[in-house]
Structures are given as structure tokens and as C-alpha cells.
LODRENDREN-417869 format. One record per residue (C-alpha): y, z, x; residue number from 1; residue in three letters. Coordinates in steps of 0.02 Angstrom, whole numbers, padded with zeros to 5 digits. Each point is the difference from the previous one (the first is absolute). Example, Ala and Ser with C-alpha at 12.3 -4.5 7.8 and 13.67 -1.06 7.14 Angstrom:
# residues 2
pt north->-00225, up->00390, east->00615, seq->1, type->Ala
pt north->00172, up->-00033, east->00069, seq->2, type->Ser
END
This chain:
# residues 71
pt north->00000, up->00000, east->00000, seq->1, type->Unk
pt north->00176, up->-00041, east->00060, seq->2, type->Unk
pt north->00128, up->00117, east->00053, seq->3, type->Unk
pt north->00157, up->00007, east->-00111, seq->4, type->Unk
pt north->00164, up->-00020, east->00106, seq->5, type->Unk
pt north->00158, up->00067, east->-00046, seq->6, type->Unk
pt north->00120, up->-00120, east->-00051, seq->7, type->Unk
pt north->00148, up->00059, east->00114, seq->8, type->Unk
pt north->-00149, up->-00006, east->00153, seq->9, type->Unk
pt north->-00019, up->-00190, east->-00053, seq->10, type->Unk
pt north->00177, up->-00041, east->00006, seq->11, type->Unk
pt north->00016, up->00083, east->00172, seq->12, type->Unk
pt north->-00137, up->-00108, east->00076, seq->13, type->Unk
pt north->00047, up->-00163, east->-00072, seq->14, type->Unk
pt north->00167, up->00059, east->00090, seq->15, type->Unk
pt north->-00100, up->00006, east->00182, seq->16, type->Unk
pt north->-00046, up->-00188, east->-00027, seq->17, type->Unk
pt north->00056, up->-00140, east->00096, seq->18, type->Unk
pt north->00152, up->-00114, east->-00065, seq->19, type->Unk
pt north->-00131, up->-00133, east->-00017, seq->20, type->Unk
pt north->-00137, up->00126, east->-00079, seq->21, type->Unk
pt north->00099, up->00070, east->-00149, seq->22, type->Unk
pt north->00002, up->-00165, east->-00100, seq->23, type->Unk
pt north->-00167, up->-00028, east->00035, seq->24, type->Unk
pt north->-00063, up->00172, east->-00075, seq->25, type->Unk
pt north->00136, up->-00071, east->-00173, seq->26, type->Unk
pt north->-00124, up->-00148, east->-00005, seq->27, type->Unk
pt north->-00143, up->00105, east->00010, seq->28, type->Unk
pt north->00028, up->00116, east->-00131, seq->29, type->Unk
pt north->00072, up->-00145, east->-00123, seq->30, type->Unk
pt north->-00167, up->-00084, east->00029, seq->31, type->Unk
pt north->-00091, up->00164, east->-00048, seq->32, type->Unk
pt north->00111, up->00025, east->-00142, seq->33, type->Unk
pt north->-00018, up->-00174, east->-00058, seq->34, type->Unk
pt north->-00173, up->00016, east->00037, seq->35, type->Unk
pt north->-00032, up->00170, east->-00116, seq->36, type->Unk
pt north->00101, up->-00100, east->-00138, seq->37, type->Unk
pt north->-00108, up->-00132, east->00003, seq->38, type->Unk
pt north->-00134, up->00119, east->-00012, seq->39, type->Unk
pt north->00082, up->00102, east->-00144, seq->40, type->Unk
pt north->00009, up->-00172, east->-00107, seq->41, type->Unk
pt north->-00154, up->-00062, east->00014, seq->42, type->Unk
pt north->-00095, up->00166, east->-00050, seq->43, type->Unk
pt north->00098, up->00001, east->-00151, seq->44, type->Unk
pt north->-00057, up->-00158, east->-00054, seq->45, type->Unk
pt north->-00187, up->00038, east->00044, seq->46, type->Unk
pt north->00045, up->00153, east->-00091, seq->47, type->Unk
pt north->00069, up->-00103, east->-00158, seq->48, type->Unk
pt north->-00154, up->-00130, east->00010, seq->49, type->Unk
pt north->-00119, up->00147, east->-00013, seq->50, type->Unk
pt north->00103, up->00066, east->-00153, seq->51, type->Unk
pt north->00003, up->-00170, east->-00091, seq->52, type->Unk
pt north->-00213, up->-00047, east->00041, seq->53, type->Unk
pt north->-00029, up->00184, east->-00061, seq->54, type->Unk
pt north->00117, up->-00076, east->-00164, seq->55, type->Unk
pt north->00132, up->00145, east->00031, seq->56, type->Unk
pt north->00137, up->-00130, east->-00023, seq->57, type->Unk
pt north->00035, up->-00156, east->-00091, seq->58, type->Unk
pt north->00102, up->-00151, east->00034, seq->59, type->Unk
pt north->00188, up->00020, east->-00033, seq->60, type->Unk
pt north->00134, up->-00133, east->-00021, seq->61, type->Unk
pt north->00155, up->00065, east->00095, seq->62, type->Unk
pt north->00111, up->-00006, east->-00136, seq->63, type->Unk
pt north->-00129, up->00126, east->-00095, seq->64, type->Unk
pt north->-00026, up->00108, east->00160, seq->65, type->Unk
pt north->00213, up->00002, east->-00005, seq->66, type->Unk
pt north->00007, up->00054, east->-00185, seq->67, type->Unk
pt north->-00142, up->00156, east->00040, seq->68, type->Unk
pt north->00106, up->00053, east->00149, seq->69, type->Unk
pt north->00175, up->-00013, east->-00101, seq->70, type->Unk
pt north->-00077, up->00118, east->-00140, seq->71, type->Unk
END
């Protein structure tokens, strides 16, 4: 199991990093963010496929899904 870091103890070693280094770890972490998003969307469609096969759901238009949401 990982080791939670302070967020103050981050910030203080991204400070130690080279010029050149510090936009490098940006890219990084947008990549893993971007990454984990992707992530995130696609479970919640295998999520929502599950639901409708198991017939949790129906079909909507999205003028009727607008109308449920508005009431």
C-alpha cells in the first residue's frame, strides 16, 4: 500500500526540480488525470449497460428525459 504525502511536502519537492523537470511532472499528472477520467467514463457506461441488460432502464428520448428532470 502507498504512503500518503502531505500536500504542502508535494509542493516543496516539485519546488527542488529542475527548470526543465517541473513541466514535465505538469504533463505527467495531466496524463494521469486524463487517464483516471477516462477511466471514470467508461465504468459508468459498463455500469449503465449492466443496468439496461438487467432491464433497470428503458430508452428515453431527450426531450422526455428533459421534462422528468424539469419536474
Amino acid at each position: 500500500m502507498s504512503q500518503v504525502i502531505p500536500f504542502g511536502e508535494v509542493l516543496e519537492a516539485a519546488d527542488h526540480l529542475s527548470i526543465d523537470e517541473q513541466p514535465e511532472l505538469i504533463a505527467v499528472l495531466a496524463r494521469r488525470l486524463a487517464q483516471a477520467g477516462r477511466q471514470r467514463v467508461a465504468a459508468d457506461v459498463q455500469e449503465a449497460r449492466q443496468e439496461f441488460a438487467e432491464g433497470r432502464c428503458t430508452p428515453t428520448t431527450p426531450e422526455q428525459m428533459m421534462l422528468e428532470i424539469l419536474q
